[in-house]
C-alpha positions in Angstrom: 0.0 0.0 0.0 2.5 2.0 0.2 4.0 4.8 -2.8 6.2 4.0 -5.7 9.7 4.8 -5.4 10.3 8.3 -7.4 12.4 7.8 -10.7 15.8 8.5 -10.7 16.1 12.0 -12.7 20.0 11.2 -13.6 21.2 8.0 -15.6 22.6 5.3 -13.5 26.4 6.2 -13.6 25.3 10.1 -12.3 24.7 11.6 -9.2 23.8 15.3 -8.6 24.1 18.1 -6.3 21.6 21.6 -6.3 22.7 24.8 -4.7 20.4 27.0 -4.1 19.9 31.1 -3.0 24.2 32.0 -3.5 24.4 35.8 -3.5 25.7 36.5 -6.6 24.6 36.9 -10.1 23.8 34.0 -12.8 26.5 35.2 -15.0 29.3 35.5 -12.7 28.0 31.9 -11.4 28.7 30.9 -14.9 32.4 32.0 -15.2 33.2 29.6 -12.1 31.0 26.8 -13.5 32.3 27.1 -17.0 36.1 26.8 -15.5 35.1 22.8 -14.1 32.9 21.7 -16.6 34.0 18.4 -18.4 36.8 18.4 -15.7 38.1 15.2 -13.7 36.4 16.1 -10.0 40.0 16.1 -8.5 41.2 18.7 -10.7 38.0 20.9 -10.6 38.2 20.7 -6.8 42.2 21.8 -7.1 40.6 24.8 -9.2 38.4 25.8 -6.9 40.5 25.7 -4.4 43.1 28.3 -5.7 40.2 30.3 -7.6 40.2 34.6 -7.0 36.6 34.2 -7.5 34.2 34.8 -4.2 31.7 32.4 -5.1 34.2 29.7 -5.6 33.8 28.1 -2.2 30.4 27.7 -2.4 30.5 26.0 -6.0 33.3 23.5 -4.5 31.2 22.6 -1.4 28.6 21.9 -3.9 30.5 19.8 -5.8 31.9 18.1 -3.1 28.3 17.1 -2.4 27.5 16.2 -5.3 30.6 13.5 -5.0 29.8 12.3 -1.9 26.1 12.0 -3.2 27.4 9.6 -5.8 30.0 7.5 -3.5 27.2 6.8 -0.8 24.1 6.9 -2.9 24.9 5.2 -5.9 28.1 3.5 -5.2 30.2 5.0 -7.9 33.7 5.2 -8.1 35.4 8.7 -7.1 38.6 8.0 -9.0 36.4 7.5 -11.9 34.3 10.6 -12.0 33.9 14.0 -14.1 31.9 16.8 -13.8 29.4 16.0 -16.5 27.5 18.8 -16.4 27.7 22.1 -14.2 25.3 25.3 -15.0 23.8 27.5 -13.1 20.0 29.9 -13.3 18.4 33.1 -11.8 17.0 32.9 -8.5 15.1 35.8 -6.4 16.3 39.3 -7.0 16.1 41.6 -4.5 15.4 44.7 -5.3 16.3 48.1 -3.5 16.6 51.5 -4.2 18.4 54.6 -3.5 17.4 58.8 -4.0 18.9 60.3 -6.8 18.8 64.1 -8.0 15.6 66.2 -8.7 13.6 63.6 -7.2 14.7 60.4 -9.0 14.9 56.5 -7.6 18.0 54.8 -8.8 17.2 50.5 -8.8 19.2 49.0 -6.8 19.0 45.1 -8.1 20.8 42.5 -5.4 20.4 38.9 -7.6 20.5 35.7 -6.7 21.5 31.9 -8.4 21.2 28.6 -7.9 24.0 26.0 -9.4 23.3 22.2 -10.3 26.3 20.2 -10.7 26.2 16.7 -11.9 29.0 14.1 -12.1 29.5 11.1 -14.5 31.3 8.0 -14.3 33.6 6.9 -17.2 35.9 4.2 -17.6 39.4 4.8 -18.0 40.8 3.8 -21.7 44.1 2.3 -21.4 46.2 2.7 -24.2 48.4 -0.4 -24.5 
């Protein structure tokens, strides 16, 4: 009597990790997104690591999530994984304001993303 299980919404070999609410915009989410996607995790975490970028940290602890989803959820390999896909969307903007001359309002716009980051297993090809 009881529910169906819910269908997997990534293939078997992928696990996935959501962040939601980061206070930043969608496209500066994307230059940090865009610098690990297709990367082995263990050089995209190395590259977050050393990043300039603010919004680095959050996108790593989002990845590591996303690897730990895959090791204890769907007992994939981490040696084996990439970051299949990593992109990011708009979220709430805030919006705020501030007096300007002869009576104006100057928008104030404070956005917010969200990243999804999903990692793959693949087999390594030997060449021998």
């Amino acid at each position: 009597m009881s529910k169906e299980k819910n269908p997997r919404r990534v293939a078997d070999n992928e696990a996935m990790a959501k962040l939601r609410m980061l206070k930043t915009s969608p496209q500066k989410l994307n230059l940090v997104a865009a610098m690990i996607r297709g990367k082995k995790v263990d050089k995209a975490l190395a590259d977050l690591t050393f990043s300039k970028k603010r919004i680095a940290g959050d996108v790593k602890k989002c990845l590591q999530s996303a690897i730990a989803n895959a090791e204890n959820n769907h007992n994939l390999d981490v040696d084996e994984l990439i970051v299949a896909e990593a992109y990011c969307g708009k979220n709430l903007i805030m919006k705020r304001g501030r007096p300007r001359a002869r009576g104006r309002f100057g928008k104030i716009m404070k956005p917010f993303s969200e990243i999804t980051i999903t990692v793959r297993q693949v087999e390594e090809v030997t060449n021998g």
